[in-house]
C-alpha positions in Angstrom: 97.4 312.3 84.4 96.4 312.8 87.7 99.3 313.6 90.1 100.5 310.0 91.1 104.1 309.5 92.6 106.8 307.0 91.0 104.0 305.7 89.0 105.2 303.9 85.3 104.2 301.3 83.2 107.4 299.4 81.2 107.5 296.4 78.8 109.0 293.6 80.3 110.2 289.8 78.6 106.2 289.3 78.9 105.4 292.1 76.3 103.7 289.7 73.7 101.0 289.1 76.3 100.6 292.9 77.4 100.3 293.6 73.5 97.9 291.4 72.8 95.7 292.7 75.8 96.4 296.0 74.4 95.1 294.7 71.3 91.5 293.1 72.9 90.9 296.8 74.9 91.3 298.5 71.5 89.0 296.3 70.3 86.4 296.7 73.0 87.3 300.6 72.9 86.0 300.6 69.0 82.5 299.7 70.1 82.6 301.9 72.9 80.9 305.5 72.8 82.2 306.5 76.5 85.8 306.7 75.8 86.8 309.9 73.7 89.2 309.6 70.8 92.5 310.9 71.8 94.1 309.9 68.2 94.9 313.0 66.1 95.3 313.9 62.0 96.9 316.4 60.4 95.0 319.0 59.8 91.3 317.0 60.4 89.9 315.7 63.6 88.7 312.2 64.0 84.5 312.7 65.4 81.9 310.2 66.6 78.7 310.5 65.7 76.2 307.6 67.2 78.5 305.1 66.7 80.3 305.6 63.9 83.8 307.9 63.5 84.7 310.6 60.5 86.9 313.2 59.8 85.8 317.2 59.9 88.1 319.8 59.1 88.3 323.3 60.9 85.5 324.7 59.8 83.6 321.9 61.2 82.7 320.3 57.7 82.8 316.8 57.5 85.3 315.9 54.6 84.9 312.3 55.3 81.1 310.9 56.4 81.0 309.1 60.2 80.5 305.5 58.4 83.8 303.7 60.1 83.6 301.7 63.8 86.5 303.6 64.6 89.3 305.5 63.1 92.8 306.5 63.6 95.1 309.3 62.9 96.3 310.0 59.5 100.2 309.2 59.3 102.4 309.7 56.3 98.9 310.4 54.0 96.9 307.2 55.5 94.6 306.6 57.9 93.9 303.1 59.9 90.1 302.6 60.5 88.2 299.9 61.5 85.0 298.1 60.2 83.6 295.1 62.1 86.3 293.4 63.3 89.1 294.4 60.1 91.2 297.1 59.6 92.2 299.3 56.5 93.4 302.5 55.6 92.0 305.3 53.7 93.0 308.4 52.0 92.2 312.1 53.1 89.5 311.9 50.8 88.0 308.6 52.9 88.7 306.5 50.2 89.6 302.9 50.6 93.8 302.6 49.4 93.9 299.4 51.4 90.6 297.2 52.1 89.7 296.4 55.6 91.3 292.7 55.9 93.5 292.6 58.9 93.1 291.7 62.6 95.2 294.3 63.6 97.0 297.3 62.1 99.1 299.9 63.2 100.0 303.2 61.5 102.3 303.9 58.9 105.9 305.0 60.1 109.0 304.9 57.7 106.4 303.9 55.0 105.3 300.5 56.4 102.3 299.4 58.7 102.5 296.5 61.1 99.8 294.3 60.8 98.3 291.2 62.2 96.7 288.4 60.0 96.0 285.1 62.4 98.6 285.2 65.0 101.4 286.3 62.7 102.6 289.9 62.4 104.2 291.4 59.3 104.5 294.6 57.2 102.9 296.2 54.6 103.6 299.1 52.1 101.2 301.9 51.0 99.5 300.2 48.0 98.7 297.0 50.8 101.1 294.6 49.2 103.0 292.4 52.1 106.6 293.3 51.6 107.3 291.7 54.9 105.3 288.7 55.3 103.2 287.6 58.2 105.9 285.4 59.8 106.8 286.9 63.2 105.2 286.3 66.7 105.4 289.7 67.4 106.9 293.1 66.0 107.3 296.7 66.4 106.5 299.5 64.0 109.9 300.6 62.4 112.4 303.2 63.9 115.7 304.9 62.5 115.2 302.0 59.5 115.0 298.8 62.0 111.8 297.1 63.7 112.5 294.5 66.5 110.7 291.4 66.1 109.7 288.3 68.6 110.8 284.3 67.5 109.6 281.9 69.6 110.4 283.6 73.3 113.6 285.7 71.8 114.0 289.5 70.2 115.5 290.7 67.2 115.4 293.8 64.5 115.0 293.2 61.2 115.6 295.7 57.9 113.1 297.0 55.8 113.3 293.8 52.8 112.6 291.3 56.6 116.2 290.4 56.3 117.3 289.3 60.0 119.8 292.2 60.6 120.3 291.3 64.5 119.1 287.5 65.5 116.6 287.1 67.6 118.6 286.3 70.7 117.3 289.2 73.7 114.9 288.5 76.2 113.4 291.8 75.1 114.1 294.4 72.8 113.3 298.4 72.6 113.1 300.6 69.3 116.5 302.2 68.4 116.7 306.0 69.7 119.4 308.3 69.0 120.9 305.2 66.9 121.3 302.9 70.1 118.5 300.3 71.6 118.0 299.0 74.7 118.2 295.0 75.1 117.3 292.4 77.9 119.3 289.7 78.4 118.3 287.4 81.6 117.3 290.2 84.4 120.1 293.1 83.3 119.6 295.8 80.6 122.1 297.3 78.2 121.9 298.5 74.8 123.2 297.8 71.0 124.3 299.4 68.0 122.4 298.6 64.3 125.4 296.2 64.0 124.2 294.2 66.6 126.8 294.6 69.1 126.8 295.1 72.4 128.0 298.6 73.3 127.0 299.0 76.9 126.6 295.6 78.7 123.8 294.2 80.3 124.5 295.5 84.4 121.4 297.8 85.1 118.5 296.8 86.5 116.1 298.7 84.4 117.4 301.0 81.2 115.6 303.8 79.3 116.4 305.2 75.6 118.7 307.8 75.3 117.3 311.5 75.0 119.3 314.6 74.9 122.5 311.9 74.8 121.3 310.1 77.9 119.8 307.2 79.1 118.2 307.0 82.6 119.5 303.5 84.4 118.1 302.1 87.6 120.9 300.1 90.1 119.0 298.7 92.7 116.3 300.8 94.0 118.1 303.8 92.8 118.3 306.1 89.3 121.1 308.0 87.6 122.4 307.8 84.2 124.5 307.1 82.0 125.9 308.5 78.5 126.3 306.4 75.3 130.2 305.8 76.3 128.8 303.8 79.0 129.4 305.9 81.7 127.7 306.8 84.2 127.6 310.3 84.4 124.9 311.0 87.1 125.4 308.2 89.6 122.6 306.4 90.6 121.3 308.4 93.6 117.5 309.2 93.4 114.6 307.4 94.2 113.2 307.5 90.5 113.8 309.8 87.7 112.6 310.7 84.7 114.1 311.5 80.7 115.6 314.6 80.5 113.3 317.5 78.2 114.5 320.6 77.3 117.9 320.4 79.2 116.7 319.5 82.5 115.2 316.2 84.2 112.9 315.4 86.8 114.2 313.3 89.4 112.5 312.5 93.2 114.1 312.3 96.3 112.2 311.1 99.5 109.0 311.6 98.2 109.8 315.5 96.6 110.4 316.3 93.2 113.2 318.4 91.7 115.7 318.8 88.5 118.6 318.4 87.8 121.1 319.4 84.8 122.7 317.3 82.4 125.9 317.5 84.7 123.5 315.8 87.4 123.5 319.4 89.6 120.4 319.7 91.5 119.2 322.9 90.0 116.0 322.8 91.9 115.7 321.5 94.7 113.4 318.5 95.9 110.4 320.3 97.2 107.5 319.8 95.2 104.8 317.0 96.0 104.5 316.2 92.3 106.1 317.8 88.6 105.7 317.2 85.0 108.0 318.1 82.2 109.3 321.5 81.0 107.2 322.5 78.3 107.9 326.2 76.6 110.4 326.8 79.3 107.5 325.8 82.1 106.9 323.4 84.2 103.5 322.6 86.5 104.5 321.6 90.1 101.8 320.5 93.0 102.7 322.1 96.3 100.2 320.4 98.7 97.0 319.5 96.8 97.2 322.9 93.8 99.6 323.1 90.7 101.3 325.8 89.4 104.0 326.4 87.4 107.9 327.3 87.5 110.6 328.4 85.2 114.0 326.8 84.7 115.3 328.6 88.3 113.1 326.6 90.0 110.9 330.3 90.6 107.2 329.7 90.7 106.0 332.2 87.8 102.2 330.9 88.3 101.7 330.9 91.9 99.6 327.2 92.9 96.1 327.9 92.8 94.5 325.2 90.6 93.3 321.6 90.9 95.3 320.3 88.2 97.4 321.9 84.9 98.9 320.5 81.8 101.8 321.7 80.3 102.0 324.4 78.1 101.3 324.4 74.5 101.2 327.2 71.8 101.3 329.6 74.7 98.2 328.6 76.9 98.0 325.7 79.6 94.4 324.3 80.4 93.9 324.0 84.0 90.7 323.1 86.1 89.1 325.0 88.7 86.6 323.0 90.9 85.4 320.5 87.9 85.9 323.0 85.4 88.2 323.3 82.8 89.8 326.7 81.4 93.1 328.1 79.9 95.8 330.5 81.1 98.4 332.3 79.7 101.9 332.7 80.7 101.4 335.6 82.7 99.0 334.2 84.8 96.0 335.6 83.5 93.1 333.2 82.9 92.3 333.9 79.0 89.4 331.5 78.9 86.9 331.2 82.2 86.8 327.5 83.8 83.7 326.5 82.2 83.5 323.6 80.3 83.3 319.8 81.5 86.3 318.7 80.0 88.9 320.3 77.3 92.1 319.3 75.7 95.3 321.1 74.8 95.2 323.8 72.1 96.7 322.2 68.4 97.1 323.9 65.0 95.1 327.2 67.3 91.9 324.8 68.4 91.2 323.2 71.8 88.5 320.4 71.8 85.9 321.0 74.9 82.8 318.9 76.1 79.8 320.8 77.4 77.0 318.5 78.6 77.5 314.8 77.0 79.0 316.9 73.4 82.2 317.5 72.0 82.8 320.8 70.1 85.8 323.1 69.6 87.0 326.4 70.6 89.9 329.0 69.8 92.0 330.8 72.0 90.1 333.4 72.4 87.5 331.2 74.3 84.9 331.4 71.4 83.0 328.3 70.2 83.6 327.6 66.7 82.5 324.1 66.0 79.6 324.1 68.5 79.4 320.7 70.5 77.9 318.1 68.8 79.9 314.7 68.6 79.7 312.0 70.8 83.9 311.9 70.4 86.0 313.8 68.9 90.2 314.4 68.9 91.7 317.4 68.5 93.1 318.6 65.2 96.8 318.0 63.8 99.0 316.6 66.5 99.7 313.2 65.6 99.1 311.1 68.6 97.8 307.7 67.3 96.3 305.2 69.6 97.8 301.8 69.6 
């Protein structure tokens, strides 16, 4: 998350490939005790101990023993984890629902998991019976009731009984968002309805789902966007842009950052070497090589002082000092001293922090509760899966 400029990674008519690359670094990441687990659970944490992952809860107790080769977050009651080269799921009390037979899972999202037997993806339900059967070259986990799916070279979305719902005719295909999806079709994006139908045609160069009733479209070398009437309601005018959050959008011009509103009004003005999201009304700006932070008047409330900052969450932001890692508040004050190696973002009123080569936990008062122990360990109920 280092500040880069203009920096993103899309899917492209070539996203069976990039998946299945995704799929072999996940695999390689599972027998790897250097990268730490950024997947979450509700209410547990996913550890490493040796090499083999569990669950603790926030006492630190383990409620399921480190015996998997890796494990994922819990989603709607279940848990993907892996043993040898097969995936599963288990329950909150680590017991097996659904045996570890796949060569590829994903999580559970409007009840079903996408999984991979062979080179064929389908779906399962909770108890591991295929309701959707291994059939497709590639698919996507479901979304507002539809999953796209790859035939041969060509992108479609299927219902939750498999039925073809919108043939597979798009070069590529996006998850519905705010009930519309983006499609492909030769080298122009545009977007459908559930139906099917086209309801903005294929003219932009690059298209992004809608957020907050907008979509963020690329003409040329240039961003603006566009509403779901298909038009374009901030003309294509900045040298990239980003979604809009919490009423406001990052856009760059030259090689500054601003916002703008949702009337495309520059509301702050490009001046900042690098920006992130609004988060709890703030937003972390670099101005030369320091961050800070600013509040929707474009007014720096945090003046720039640190070597990097993440966004605010449940009132503190962790920010790091030299190579040290601490926490402020909104005020300014530094509530926790840059002093650990490495931390994450506070969830459900824990941070995880690595001292030495060891993962442990803290609460926002700075104090350790779980002292550092795990070889890897996730912070505790934000659900951020991996993969």
């Amino acid at each position: 998350m280092y500040g880069s400029n203009v920096t993103k990674i899309r899917w492209s008519r070539w996203g069976s490939l990039a998946v299945l690359l995704m799929t072999f670094a996940t695999l390689v990441a599972c027998s790897s005790n250097s990268t730490p687990a950024d997947s979450f659970s509700d209410g547990l944490a996913i550890v490493q101990v040796g090499d083999k992952y569990g669950f603790i809860d926030e006492s630190g107790k383990f409620v399921i023993n480190p015996q998997f080769d890796f494990a994922y977050s819990f989603t709607e009651g279940l848990a993907r984890v892996v043993v040898g080269d097969k995936y599963g799921f288990i329950d909150e009390s680590g017991k097996f629902v659904i045996n570890p037979q796949f060569d590829f899972a994903y999580s559970f999202t409007e009840g079903l998991a996408l999984v991979r037997v062979g080179d064929k993806w389908g779906f399962i339900d909770k108890s591991g019976i295929f309701v959707i059967n291994p059939q497709f070259d590639f698919a996507y986990s479901f979304t507002e009731g539809l999953a796209q799916v790859e035939v041969g070279d060509k992108y479609g979305f299927i219902d939750k009984s498999g039925k073809i719902v919108i043939n597979p005719q798009f070069d590529y295909a996006y998850s519905f968002t705010e009930g519309l999806a983006q499609v492909e079709v030769g080298d122009k994006y545009g977007f459908i309805d559930k139906s099917g139908k086209i309801v903005i045609n294929p003219q932009f160069d690059d298209a992004y789902s809608f957020t907050e009733g907008l979509a963020l479209v690329r003409v040329g070398d240039k961003y603006g966007f566009i509403d779901k009437s298909e038009k374009i309601v901030i003309n294509p005018q900045f040298d990239y842009a980003y979604s809009f959050t919490e009423g406001l959008a990052r856009v760059v011009v030259g090689d500054k950052y601003g916002f703008i509103d949702e009337s495309g009004k520059i509301v702050i003005n490009p001046q900042f070497d690098d920006a992130r999201d609004f988060s709890e009304g703030l937003a972390q700006v670099e101005v030369g090589d320091k961050w800070g932070f600013i509040d929707k008047s474009g007014k720096i409330v945090i003046n720039p002082q640190f070597d990097y900052a993440y966004s605010f969450t449940e009132g503190l932001a962790l920010v790091r000092v030299g190579d040290k890692w601490g926490f402020i508040d909104k005020s300014e004050k530094i509530v926790i001293n840059p002093q650990f190696d490495y931390a994450d973002s506070f969830t459900e009123g824990l941070a995880r922090v690595y001292v030495g080569d060891k993962w442990g936990f803290i609460d926002k008062s700075g104090k350790i509760v779980i002292n550092p122990q795990f070889d890897d360990a996730s912070n505790f109920g934000k659900n951020r899966d991996r993969g």
